[in-house]
GULUM-376749 format. One record per residue (C-alpha): residue in three letters; x, y negated, z negated. Coordinates in steps of 0.25 Angstrom, whole numbers, plus 2048, in hexadecimal, padded with zeros to 3 digits. Last residue first. Example, Ala and Ser with C-alpha at 12.3 -4.5 7.8 and 13.67 -1.06 7.14 Angstrom:
<pts>
+---------+-----+-----+-----+
| residuo |   X |   Y |   Z |
+---------+-----+-----+-----+
|     SER | 837 | 804 | 7E3 |
|     ALA | 831 | 812 | 7E1 |
+---------+-----+-----+-----+
</pts>
This chain:
<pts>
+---------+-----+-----+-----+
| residuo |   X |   Y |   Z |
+---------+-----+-----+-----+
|     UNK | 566 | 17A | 488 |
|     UNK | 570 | 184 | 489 |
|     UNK | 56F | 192 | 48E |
|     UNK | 578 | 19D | 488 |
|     UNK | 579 | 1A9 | 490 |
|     UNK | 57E | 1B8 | 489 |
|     UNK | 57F | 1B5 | 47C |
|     UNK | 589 | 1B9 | 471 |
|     UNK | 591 | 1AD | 473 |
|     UNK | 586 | 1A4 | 471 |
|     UNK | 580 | 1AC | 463 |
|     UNK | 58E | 1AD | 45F |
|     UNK | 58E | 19D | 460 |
|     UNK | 581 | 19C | 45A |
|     UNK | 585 | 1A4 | 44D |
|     UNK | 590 | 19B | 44C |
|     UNK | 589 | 190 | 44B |
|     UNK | 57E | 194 | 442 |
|     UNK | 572 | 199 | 445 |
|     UNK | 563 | 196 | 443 |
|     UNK | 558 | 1A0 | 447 |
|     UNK | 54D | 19B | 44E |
|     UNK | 53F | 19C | 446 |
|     UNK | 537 | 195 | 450 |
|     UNK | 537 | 187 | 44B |
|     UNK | 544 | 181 | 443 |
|     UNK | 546 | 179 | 435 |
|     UNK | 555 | 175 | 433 |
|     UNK | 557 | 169 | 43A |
|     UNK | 560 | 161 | 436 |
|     UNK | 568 | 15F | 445 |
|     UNK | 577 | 164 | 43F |
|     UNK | 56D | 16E | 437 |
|     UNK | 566 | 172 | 443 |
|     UNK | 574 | 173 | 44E |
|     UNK | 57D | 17B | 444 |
|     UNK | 571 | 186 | 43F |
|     UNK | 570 | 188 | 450 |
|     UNK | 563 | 18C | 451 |
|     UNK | 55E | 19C | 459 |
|     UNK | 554 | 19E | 45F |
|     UNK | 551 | 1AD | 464 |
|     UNK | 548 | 1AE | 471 |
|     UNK | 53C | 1B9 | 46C |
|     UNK | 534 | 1B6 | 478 |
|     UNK | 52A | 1AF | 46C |
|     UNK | 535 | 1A7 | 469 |
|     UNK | 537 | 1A3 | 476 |
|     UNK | 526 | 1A1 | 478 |
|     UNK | 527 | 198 | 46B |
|     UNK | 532 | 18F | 470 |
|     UNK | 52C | 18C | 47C |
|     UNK | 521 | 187 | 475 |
|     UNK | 52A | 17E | 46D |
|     UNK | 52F | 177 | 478 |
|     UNK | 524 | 16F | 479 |
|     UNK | 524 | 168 | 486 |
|     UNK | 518 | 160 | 48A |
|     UNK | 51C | 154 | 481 |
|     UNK | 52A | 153 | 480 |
|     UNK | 52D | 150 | 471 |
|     UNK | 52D | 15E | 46C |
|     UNK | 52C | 160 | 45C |
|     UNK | 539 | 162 | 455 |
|     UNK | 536 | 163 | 445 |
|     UNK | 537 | 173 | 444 |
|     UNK | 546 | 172 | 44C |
|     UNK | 546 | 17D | 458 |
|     UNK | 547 | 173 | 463 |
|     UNK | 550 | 16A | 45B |
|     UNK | 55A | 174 | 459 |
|     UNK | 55E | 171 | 468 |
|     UNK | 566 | 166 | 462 |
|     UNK | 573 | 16E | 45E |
|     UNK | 56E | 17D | 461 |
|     UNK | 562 | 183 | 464 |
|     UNK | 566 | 191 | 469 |
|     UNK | 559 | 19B | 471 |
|     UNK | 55C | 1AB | 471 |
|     UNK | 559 | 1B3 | 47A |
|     UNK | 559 | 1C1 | 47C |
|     UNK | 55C | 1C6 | 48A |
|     UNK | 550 | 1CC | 490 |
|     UNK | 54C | 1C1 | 49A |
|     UNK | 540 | 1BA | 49B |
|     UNK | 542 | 1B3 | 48F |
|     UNK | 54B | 1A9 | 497 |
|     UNK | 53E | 1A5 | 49D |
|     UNK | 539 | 19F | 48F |
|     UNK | 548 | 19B | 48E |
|     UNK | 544 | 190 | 49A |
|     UNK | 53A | 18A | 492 |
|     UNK | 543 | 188 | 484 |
|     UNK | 54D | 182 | 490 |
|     UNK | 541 | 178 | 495 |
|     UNK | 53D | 173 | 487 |
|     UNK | 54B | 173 | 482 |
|     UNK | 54F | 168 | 48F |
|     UNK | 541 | 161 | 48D |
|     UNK | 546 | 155 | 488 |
|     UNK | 543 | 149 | 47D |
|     UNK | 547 | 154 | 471 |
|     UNK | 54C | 163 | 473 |
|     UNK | 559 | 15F | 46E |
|     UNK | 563 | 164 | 475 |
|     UNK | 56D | 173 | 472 |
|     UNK | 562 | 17E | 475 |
|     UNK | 56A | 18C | 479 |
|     UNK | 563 | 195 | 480 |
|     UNK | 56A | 1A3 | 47D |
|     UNK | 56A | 1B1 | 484 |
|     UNK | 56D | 1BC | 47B |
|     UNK | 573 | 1C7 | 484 |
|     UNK | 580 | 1CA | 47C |
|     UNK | 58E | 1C6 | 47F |
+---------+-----+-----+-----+
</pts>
């Protein structure tokens, strides 16, 4: 077991606040000195997806995003989870994994959160 910690991002980002509040509450996780590293997986790659805009007004997830990225969180897309969704254009860089790659990703962490 290593000492990664994953937030893993499974629903859509859309008509809630539920990946608003989880991508604020990994900005405290930052607080910590274990690496981090953030999952989107099924429809949470959405939140990453170059056409997804927010639809809440007031709660732009995207600046959130920026500070985690700047804290140097890892994100990390599911390959499986985009291309079963078409989308195939991401903002911030994430690196895209196959599903295998994920799963030793998991089992190598030490916490896995789930949004």
């Amino acid at each position: 077991m290593g000492d990664n910690l994953v937030t893993m991002m499974r629903r859509s980002p859309f008509s809630t606040v539920r990946n608003f509040e989880a991508l604020r509450s990994c900005v405290g996780l930052s607080m910590g000195d274990a690496p981090l590293t953030m999952l989107f997986v099924e429809d949470g790659v959405y939140t990453l997806s170059a056409k997804g805009k927010p639809v809440l007004d007031g709660f732009d997830w995207n600046k959130h995003l920026e500070m985690l990225k700047e804290l140097d969180f890892q994100f990390v897309v599911e390959k499986e989870s985009a291309d079963e969704r078409g989308v195939s254009e991401f903002n911030w860089e994430p690196s895209v994994m196959s599903r295998e790659q994920v799963a030793a990703l998991l089992k190598d962490a030490k916490a896995v959160i789930t949004y």
